[in-house]
C-alpha positions in Angstrom: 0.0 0.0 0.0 1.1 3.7 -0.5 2.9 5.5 2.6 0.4 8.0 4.5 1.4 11.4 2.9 3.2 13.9 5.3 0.8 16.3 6.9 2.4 19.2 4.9 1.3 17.6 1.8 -2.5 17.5 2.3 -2.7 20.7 5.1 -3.0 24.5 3.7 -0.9 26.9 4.8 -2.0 28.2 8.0 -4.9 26.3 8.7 -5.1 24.1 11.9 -3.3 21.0 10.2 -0.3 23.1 8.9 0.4 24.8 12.4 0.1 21.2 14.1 3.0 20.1 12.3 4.6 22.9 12.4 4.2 23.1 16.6 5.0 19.4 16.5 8.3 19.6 14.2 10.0 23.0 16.4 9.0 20.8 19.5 11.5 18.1 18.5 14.0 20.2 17.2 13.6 21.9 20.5 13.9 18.7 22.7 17.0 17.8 20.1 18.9 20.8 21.0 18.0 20.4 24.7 19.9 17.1 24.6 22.5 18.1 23.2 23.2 21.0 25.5 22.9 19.1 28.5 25.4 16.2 27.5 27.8 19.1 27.0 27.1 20.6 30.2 27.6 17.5 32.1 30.7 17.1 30.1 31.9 20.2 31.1 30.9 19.9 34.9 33.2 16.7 34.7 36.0 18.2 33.3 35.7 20.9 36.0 35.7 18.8 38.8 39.0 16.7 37.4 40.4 20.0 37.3 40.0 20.3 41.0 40.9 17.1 42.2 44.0 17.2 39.8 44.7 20.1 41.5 44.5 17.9 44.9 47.9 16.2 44.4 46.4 12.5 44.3 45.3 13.1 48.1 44.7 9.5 48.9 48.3 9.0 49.1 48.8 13.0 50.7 46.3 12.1 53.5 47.7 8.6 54.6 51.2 10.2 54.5 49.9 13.2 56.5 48.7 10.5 59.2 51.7 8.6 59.5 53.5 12.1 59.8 51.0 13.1 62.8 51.6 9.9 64.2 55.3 10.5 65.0 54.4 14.1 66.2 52.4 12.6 68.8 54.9 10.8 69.6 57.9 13.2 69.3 55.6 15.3 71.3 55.2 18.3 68.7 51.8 18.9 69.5 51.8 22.1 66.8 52.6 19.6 63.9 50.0 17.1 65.1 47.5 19.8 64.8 48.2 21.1 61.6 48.7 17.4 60.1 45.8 16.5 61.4 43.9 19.3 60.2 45.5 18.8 56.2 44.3 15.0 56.7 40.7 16.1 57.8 40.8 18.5 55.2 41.6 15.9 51.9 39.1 13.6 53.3 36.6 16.2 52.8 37.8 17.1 49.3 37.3 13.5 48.5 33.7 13.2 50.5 33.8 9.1 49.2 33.7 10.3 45.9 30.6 12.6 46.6 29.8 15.2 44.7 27.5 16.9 47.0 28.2 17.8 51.2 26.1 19.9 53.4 27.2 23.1 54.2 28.3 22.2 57.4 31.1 20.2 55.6 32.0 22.9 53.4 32.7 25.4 56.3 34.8 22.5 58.2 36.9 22.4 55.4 37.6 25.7 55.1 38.1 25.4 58.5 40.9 23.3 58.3 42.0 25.0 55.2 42.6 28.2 57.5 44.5 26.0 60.4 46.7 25.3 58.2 47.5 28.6 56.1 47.7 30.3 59.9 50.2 28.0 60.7 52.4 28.4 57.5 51.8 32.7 58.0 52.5 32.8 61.6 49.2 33.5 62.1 49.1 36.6 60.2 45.5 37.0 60.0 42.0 36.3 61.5 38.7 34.7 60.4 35.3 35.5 61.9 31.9 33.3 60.6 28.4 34.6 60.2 26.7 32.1 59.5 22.9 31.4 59.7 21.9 28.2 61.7 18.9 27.2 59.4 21.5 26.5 55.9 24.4 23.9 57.8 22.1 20.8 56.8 21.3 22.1 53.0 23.3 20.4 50.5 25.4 21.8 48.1 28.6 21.4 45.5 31.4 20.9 47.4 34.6 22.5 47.2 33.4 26.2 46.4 34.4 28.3 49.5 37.7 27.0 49.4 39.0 28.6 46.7 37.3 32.2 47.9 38.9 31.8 50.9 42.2 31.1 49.1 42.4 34.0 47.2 41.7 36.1 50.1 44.9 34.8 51.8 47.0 34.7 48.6 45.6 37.8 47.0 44.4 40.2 49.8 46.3 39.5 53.2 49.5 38.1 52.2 50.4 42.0 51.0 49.1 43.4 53.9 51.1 45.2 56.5 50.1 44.4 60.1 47.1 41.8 61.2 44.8 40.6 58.3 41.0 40.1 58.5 38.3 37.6 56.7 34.6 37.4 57.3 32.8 34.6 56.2 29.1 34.9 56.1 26.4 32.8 54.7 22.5 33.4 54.6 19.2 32.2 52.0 17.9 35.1 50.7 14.9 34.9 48.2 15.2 31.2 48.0 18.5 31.1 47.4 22.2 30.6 48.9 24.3 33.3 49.6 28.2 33.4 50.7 30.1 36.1 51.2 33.9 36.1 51.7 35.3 39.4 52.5 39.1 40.8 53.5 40.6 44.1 54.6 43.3 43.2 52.3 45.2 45.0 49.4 42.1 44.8 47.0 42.8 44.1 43.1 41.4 45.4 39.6 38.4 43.3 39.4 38.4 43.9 35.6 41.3 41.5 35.4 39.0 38.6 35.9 37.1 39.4 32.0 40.4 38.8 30.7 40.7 35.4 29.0 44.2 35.6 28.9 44.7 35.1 32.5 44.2 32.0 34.6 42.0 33.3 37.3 41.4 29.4 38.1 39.3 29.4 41.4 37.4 32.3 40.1 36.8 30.5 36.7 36.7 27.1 37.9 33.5 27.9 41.1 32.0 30.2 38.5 31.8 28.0 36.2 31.1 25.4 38.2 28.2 26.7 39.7 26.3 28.4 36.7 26.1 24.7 34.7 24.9 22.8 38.2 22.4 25.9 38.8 22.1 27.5 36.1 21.5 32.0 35.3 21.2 34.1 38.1 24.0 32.3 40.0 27.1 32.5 40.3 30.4 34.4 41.7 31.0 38.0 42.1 34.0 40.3 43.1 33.6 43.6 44.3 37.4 45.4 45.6 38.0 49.1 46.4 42.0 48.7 46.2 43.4 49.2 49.3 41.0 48.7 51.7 39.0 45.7 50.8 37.7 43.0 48.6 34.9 40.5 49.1 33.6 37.8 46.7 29.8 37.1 46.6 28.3 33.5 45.7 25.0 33.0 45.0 23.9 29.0 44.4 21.0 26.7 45.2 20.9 24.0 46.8 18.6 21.2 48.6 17.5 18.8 51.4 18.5 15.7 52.3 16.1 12.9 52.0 
């Protein structure tokens, strides 16, 4: 028997028929196109998060080293290395979270916690920290590893110029349904034009930016605002859920 004609071949144009296939034929395109940009996306969040646990150093081997080396502090008696070994241990189990890709945000701020033990220790304790952070988000869960690098480039960027004590406030709230962070040091400040140049390898900046827009999608993301000299403070917004 002869094939059904296509509906374009017995419909009018712009009668009921004509617009049916028309509606139908831009939906599948549409649904096409969708597919396509979310395998790239998740491509891309893959490749991002190699990027950061490349940048880890293999921790499995760092964090069994680091315990065997706080081992023979407590024994030697060095109780300052024990604490900052044990801290870099805690802090590369967390980076790993079993392979997670989600922690709460109570995780997050522990390991940015240990994170700060151990950069006060390597600065002479050169600078302080001070949390605001709202009870009601710790349990929420999020993408881990994105205050880290914030926190990072305050010490590297902002305090380690600084003449005389440094300070970083750390301060995290939901405002209209979403998560806010807000990292924020008294430090030397910086050109925040620099980081719209594609030449330079802002990677923290690009890599939670990034990182954050293709899990959530427009409207979040990281911002910098710096008045040179006097301070800087990076604003993350992201969402984030419950756990069943």
């Amino acid at each position: 028997g002869k094939e059904n004609p296509k509906l374009s071949e017995i419909a009018e144009p712009h009668d009921e028929l004509y617009f049916l296939e028309k509606t139908m034929y831009d939906m599948m395109h549409r649904i096409d196109r969708l597919m396509v940009e979310a395998e790239e996306k998740q491509k891309r969040q893959r490749e991002l998060e190699l990027d950061i646990m490349q940048a880890q150093i293999n921790p499995h081997f760092l964090y069994n080293t680091i315990d065997s080396i706080s081992c023979v502090a407590l024994r030697d008696g060095q109780v300052e290395i024990r604490r900052v070994a044990v801290a870099l241990s805690k802090f590369f189990r967390i980076s790993l979270s079993n392979g997670n890709k989600y922690v709460s945000v109570q995780d997050e701020l522990n390991h940015i916690r240990y994170y700060i033990q151990i950069e006060q220790f390597v600065l002479n304790n050169t600078f302080n920290v001070t949390y605001d952070i709202e009870e009601d988000i710790l349990d929420k869960k999020i993408i881990k590893i994105v205050l880290e690098p914030l926190v990072e480039n305050a010490i590297r960027h902002g305090l380690k110029e600084k003449k005389g004590i440094g300070h970083i406030r750390i301060a995290g709230f939901i405002l209209d349904g979403k998560l806010h962070f807000e990292v924020t040091d008294d430090g030397v400040g910086f050109d925040t034009r620099i980081l719209e140049d594609q030449e330079l390898k802002c990677f923290g900046y690009q890599n939670v930016n990034q990182r954050v827009r293709l899990e959530y999608g427009e409207g979040y993301g990281l911002s910098y605002y710096s008045d040179p000299g006097h301070f800087t403070r990076a604003e993350l917004v992201m969402g984030y859920f419950e756990e069943k």
